[in-house]
RODO-2510 file (C-alpha; in nm, 4 decimals, decimal comma):
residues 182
     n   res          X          Y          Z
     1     x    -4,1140     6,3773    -1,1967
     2     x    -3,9997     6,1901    -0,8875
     3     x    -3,8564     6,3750    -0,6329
     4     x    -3,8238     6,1667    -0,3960
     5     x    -3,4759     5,9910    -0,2905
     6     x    -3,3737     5,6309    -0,3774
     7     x    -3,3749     5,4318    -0,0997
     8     x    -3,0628     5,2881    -0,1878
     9     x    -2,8601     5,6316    -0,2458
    10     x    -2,9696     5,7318     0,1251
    11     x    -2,8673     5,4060     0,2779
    12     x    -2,5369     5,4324     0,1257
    13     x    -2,4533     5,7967     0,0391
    14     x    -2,3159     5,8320     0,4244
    15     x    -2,0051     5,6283     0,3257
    16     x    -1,9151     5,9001     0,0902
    17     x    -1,5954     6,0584     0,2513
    18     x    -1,5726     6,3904     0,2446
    19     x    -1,5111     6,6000    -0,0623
    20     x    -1,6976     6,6671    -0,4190
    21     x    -1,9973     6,4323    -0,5178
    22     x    -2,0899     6,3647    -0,9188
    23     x    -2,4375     6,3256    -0,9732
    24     x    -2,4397     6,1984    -1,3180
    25     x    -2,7747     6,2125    -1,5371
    26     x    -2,9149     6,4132    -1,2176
    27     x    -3,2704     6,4746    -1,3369
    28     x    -3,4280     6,7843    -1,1261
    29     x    -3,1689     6,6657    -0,8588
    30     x    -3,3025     6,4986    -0,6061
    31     x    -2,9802     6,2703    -0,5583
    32     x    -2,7798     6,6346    -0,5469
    33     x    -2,9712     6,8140    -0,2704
    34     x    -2,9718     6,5188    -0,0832
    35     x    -2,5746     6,4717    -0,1023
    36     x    -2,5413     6,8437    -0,0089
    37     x    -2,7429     6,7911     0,3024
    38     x    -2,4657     6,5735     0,3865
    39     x    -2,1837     6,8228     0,3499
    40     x    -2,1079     6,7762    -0,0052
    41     x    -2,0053     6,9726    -0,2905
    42     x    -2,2164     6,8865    -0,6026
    43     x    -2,1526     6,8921    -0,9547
    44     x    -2,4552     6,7956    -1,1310
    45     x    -2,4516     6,6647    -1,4632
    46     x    -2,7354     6,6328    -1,7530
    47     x    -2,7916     6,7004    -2,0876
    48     x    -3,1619     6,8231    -2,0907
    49     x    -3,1339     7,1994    -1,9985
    50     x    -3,5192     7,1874    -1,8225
    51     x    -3,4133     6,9545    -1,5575
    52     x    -3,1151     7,1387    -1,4617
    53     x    -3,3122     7,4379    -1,4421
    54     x    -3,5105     7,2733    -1,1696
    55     x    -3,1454     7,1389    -0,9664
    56     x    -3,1034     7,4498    -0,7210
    57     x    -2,9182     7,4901    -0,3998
    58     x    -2,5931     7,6137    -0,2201
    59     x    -2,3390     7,3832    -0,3159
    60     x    -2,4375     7,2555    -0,6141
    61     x    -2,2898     7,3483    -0,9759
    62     x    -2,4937     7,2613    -1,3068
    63     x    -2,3645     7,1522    -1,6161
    64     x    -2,5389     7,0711    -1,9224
    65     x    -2,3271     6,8146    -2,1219
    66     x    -2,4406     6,5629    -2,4102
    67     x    -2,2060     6,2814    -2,3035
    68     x    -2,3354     6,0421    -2,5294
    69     x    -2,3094     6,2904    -2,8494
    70     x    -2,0615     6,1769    -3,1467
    71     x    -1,7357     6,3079    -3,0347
    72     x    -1,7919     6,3635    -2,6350
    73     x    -1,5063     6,3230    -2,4043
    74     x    -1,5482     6,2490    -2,0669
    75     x    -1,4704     6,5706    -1,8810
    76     x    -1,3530     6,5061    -1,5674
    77     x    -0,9798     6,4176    -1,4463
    78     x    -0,9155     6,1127    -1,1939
    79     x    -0,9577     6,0889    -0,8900
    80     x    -1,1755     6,3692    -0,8480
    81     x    -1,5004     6,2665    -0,6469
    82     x    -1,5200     6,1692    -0,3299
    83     x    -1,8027     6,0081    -0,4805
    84     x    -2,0107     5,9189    -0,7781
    85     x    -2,3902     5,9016    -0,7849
    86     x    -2,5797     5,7440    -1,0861
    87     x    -2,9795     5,6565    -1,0944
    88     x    -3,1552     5,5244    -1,3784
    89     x    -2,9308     5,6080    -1,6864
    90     x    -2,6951     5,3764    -1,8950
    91     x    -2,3985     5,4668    -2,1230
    92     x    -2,1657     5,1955    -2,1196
    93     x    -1,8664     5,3863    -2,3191
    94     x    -1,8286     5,6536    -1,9912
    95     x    -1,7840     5,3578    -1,7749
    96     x    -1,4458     5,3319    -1,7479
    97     x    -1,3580     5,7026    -1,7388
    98     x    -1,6254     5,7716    -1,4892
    99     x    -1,4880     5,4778    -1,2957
   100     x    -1,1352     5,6533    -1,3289
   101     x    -1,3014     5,9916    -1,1477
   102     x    -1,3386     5,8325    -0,8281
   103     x    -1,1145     5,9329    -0,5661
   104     x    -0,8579     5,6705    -0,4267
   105     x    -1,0744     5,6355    -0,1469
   106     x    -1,4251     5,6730    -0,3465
   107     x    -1,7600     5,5870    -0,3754
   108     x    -1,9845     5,4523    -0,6250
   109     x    -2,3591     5,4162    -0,6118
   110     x    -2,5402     5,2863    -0,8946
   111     x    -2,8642     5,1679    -0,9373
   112     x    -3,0480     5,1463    -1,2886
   113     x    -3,2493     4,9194    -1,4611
   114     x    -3,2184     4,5539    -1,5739
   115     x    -3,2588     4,2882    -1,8315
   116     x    -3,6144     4,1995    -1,7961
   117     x    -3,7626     4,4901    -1,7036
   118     x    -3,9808     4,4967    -2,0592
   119     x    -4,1915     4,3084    -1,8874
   120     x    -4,2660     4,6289    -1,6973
   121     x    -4,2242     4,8875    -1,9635
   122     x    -3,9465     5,1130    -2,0190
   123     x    -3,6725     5,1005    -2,0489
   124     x    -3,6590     4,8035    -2,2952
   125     x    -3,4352     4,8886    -2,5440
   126     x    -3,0915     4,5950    -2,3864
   127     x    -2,8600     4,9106    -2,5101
   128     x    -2,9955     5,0846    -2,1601
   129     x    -3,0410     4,7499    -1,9339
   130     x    -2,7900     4,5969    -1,7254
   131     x    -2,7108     4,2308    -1,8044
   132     x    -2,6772     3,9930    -1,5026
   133     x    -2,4196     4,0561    -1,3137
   134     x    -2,2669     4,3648    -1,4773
   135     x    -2,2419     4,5929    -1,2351
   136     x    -2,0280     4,3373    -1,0342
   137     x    -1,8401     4,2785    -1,3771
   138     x    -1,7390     4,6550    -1,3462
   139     x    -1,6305     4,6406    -1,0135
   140     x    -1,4027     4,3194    -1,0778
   141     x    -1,2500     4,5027    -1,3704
   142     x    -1,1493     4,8276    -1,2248
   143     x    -1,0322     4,6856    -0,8876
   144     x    -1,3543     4,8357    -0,7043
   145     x    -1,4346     4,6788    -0,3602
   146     x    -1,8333     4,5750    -0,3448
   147     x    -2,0064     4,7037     0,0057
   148     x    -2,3537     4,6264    -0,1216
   149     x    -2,5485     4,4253    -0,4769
   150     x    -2,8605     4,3949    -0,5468
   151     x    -3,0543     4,2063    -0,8196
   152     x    -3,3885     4,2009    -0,8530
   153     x    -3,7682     4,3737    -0,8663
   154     x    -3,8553     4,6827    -0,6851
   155     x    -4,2031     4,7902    -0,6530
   156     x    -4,1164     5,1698    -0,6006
   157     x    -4,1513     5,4217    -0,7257
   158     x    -4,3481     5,1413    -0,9941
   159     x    -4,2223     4,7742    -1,0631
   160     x    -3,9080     4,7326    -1,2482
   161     x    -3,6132     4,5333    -1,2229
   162     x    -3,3208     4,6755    -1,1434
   163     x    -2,9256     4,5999    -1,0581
   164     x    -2,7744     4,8189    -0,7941
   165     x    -2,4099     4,8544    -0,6443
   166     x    -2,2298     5,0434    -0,3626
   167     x    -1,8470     4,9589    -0,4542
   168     x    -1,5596     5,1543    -0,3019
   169     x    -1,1929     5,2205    -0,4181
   170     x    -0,9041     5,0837    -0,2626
   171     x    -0,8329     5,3048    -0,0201
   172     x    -1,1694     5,3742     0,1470
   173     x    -1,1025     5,2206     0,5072
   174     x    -1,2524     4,8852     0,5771
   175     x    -1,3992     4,9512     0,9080
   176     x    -1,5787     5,2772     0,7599
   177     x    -1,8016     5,0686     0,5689
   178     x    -1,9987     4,9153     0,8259
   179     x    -2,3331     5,1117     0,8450
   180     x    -2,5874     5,0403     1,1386
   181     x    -2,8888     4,8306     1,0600
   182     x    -3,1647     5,0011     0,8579
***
C-alpha cells in the first residue's frame, strides 16, 4: 500500500477552488486526506470495500460503487466538484461524464499510467494505459484549459511511465493558476 501523496496531486491540488473534491478510485485515500487538509469536502469513491475501510477522516464520505460493472451509470450530476482527483486507474467510458462533474470553474488532476509501461510491469493490459497524448485529447474535446502535461518515466514510487494532466474549466480565473516555483 502506498500512502504516500503523488507529487503531482500536491503541486497542483492548491488550484482547486473551494468546494467538494472527487477522489475517484481513492485506494486507502491518501489523495482524500490530503485534499481535506486543504479545506475540502471529500467524496471518495472505490469499488473494493477493504480500501474504503481504511479512507477515514472529518470531511470525507465513502462510497463503494462498481463503475465499471454491466449497467453502471455515472452517479454524479454536473458541475458538482470543485475538483476531480484521479491516480492510477483507467475507465475510458466515465470519461466524459466525469469530465461533465467538474464545476464551471474546476479542476482536474490526473495522472495514471502509459503505453509502454510493460516494460516495467503492470499495468500492461493497453485497455488500462494511456495512448500518447490522450489526456491532452480529453482536454481538447471537452473544452478543458491545460495548466500542466506530463509524459514520460517516473522512478517513484517504482519506474513506470506515466501521462499526467492538471486541466481547468472555463471559468477558473487565469491569474489563479500561476503557482510559485517548486
Amino acid at each position: 500500500m502506498n500512502d504516500e501523496i503523488s507529487p503531482w496531486i500536491k503541486r497542483f491540488a492548491p488550484l482547486v477552488p473551494g468546494g467538494e473534491v472527487l477522489d475517484l478510485a481513492c485506494g486507502t485515500g491518501r489523495h482524500a486526506r490530503h485534499m481535506v487538509a486543504l479545506g475540502h469536502s471529500v467524496v471518495a469513491v472505490d469499488q473494493n470495500a477493504d480500501a474504503l475501510a481504511a479512507v477515514t477522516g472529518d470531511g470525507i464520505v465513502t462510497s463503494q460503487i462498481d463503475l465499471e460493472a454491466d449497467g453502471a451509470v455515472w452517479p454524479f450530476g454536473p458541475g458538482r466538484f470543485a475538483g476531480i482527483v484521479v491516480t492510477n486507474y483507467l475507465h475510458r467510458p466515465l470519461i466524459a461524464d466525469m469530465l461533465a462533474s467538474l464545476a464551471p470553474n474546476g479542476v482536474l488532476l490526473y495522472e495514471t499510467f502509459s503505453e509502454g509501461n510493460a516494460q516495467f510491469g503492470k499495468p500492461s493490459n493497453p485497455d488500462f494505459l494511456l495512448a500518447p497524448g490522450e489526456l491532452l485529447a480529453w482536454a481538447a474535446k471537452h473544452a478543458l484549459r491545460v495548466i500542466a502535461f506530463e509524459d514520460g518515466l517516473v522512478e517513484t514510487p517504482k519506474p513506470a511511465l506515466v501521462q499526467r494532466i492538471c486541466a481547468v474549466k472555463a471559468e477558473f480565473p487565469r491569474v489563479a493558476a500561476l503557482l510559485p516555483p517548486f
